[in-house]
N, C-alpha and C positions, 0 to 999 in steps of 0.2 A: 505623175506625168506633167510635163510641162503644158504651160495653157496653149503654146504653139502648138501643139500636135492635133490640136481639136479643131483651129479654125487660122488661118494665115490672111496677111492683107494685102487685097490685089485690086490696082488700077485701074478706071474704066472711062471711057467717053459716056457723057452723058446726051443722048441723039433725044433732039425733039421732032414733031410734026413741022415745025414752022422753019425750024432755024436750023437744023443738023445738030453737029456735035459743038457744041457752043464751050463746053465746059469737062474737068475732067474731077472725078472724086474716087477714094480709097474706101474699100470694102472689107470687111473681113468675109471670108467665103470658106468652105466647111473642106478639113480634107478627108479626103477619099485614099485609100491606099491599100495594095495588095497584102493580107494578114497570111503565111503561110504557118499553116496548123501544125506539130508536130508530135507525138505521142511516142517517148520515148527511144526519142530517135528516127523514127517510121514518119513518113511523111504521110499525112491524112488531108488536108484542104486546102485550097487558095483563095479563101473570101476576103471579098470589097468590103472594110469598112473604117469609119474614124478611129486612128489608133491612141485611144482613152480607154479609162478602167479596162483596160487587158486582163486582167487577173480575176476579173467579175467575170468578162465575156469566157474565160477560159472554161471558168467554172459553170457557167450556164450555157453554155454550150457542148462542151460533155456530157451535163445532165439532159440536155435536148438527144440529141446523139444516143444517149441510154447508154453512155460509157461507162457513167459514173450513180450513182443514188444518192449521195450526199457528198457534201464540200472537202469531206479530212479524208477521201478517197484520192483527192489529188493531192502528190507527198510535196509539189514544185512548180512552181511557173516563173517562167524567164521571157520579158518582151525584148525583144534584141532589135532597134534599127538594124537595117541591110542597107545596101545602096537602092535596091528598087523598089524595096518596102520595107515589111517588119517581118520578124520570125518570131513565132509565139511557139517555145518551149516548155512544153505539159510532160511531168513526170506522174507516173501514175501505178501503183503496185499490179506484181505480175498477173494476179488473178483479172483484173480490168485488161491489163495491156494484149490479153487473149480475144478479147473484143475487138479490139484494134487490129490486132494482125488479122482477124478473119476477114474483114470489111477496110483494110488501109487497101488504097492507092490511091493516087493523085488524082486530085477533081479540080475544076476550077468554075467558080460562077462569077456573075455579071454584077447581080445582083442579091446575093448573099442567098438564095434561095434556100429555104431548109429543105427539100428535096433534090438537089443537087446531087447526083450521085447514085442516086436510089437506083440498084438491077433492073428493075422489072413491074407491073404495074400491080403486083401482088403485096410489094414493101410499099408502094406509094399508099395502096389505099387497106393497110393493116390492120388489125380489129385494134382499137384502143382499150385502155380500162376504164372503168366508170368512175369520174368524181366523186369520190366520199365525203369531202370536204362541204358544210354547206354553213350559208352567213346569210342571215337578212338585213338587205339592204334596203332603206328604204330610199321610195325616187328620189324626195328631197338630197338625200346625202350623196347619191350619185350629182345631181345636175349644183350640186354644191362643190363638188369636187372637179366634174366639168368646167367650173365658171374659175377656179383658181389656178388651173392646169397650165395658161401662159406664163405663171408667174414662178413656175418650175421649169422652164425651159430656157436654161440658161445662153447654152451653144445655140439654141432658133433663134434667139433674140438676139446673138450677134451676127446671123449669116441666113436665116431667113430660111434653111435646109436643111435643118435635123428634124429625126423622128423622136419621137419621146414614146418611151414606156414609166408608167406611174405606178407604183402603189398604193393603195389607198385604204386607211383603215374604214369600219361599218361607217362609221358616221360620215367619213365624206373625205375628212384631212387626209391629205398626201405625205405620208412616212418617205418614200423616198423614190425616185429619180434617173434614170438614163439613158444617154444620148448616143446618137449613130445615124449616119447619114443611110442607114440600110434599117428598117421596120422590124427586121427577124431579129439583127445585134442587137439595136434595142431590148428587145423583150429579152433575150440572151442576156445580155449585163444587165439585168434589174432582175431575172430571176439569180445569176449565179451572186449579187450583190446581196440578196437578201438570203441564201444559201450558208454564206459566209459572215454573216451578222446575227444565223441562227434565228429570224424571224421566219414567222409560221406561216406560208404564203393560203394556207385553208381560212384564218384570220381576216380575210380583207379582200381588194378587187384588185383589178388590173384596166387599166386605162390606157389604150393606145390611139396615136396621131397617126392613124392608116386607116386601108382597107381593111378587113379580116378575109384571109385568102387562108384554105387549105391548112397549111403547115400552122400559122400561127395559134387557128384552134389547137391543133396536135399538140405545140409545145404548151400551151395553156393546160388543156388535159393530162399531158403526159405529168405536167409540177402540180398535179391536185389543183388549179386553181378555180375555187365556185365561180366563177361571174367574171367576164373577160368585156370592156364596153370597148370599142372603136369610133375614130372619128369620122372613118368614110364605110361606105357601105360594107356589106357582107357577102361573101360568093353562094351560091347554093350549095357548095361541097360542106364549106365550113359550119354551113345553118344544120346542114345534116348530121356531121360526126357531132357537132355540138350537141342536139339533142340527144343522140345515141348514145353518149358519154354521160351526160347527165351537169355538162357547162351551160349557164346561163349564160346567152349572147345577145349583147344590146349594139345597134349599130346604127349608123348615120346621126352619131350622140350629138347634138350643140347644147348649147346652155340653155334652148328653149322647150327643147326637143330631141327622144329619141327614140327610134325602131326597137321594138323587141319581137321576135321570129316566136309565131304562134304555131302550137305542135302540127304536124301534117297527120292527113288523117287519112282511110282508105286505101 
């Protein structure tokens, strides 16, 4: 992908209290663009997000979906600019693409939501499977990993608006990396990214610059991964399935400090 697709440079007045717009400076600012999903031809989604590592998101986003189980189940991916966005071209053998037909038709979100779509409040709040996967971490190695986490954020540090999803081995160090101006792509392209480099996501943690809402436990859960830390708080939905699942959930993480959700009891 070219470096333009991730972030473009746009003009601004710079307004003060005292003085107005005294001055004008260039920005680099994040783009946002319509991905429209396609599974063998069937149209399946229209999410918001920066169109970078497409071929990660493909694949971590099928695996979210429950399309796919592993990465060599997708035979093709093709990111096509459009005029109004991009078209993301997923081939996938026929036994998958029966998943697809049962569940395609057009959806469209705002905001990349992983339940976007969902019939009925039966699939929204669906039993999960239980984390098998388990790693001890210790706190140092999380708020170690915490403290280097800007310096992995490449796309934030030029536009001040991506989200990062992290990898991170037990001890702390960050294996690897990705960006999206949407929380859910994020975690999407760092799990299909590590899908497709054959890294063991049971191995290590996950580290996200958001909330923890609902779905992103789910996609956490659904990829085995023991221990999911967030940089802003956590919803009561998430703290639930979390335990239920058997996910370690740590949240409102800083480098000084962070929440870990103590079992509910009664």
């Amino acid at each position: 992908m070219a470096p333009d697709q991730g972030s473009k440079p746009i003009h601004f007045f710079v307004l003060k209290p005292d003085h107005g717009a005294t001055e004008t400076i260039e920005r680099s600012i994040i783009v946002e663009a319509p991905v429209a999903i396609e599974y063998n031809g069937i149209g399946y989604a229209v999410m918001m997000a920066t169109p970078v590592d497409l071929e990660d998101y493909a694949i971590g986003f099928s695996m979210s979906e429950g399309l796919i189980s592993r990465a060599d189940q997708i035979l093709a991916v093709d990111a096509h600019k459009a005029d109004l966005g991009w078209i993301l071209r997923i081939q996938v053998p026929a036994e998958n693409a029966e998943k697809v037909f049962a569940r395609a038709r057009q959806r469209v979100s705002e905001s990349s939501c992983g339940l976007c779509g969902m019939d009925n409040l039966e699939e929204v709040m669906r039993p999960l499977p239980r984390v098998t996967a388990q790693i001890d971490v210790s706190d140092a190695a999380m708020f170690t990993a915490l403290s280097a986490l800007r310096a992995h954020q490449t796309l934030n540090a030029q536009t001040g608006s991506a989200h990062a999803a992290a990898f991170c081995a037990s001890d702390g160090s960050i294996l690897m990396t990705r960006e999206d101006v949407g929380r859910h792509n994020a975690l999407d392209k760092l799990i299909g990214a590590l899908a497709r480099a054959h890294i063991d996501i049971a191995a290590g943690f996950i580290i996200l610059t958001a909330r923890c809402s609902l779905e992103l436990a789910q996609k956490a859960i659904l990829a085995n991964c023991p221990m999911l830390v967030t940089i802003s708080a956590a919803t009561d939905l998430a703290i639930d399935v979390a335990e239920k699942s058997g996910l370690r959930l740590i949240s409102l993480a800083r480098a000084d400090s962070a929440l870990a959700a103590m079992p509910q009891t009664g």
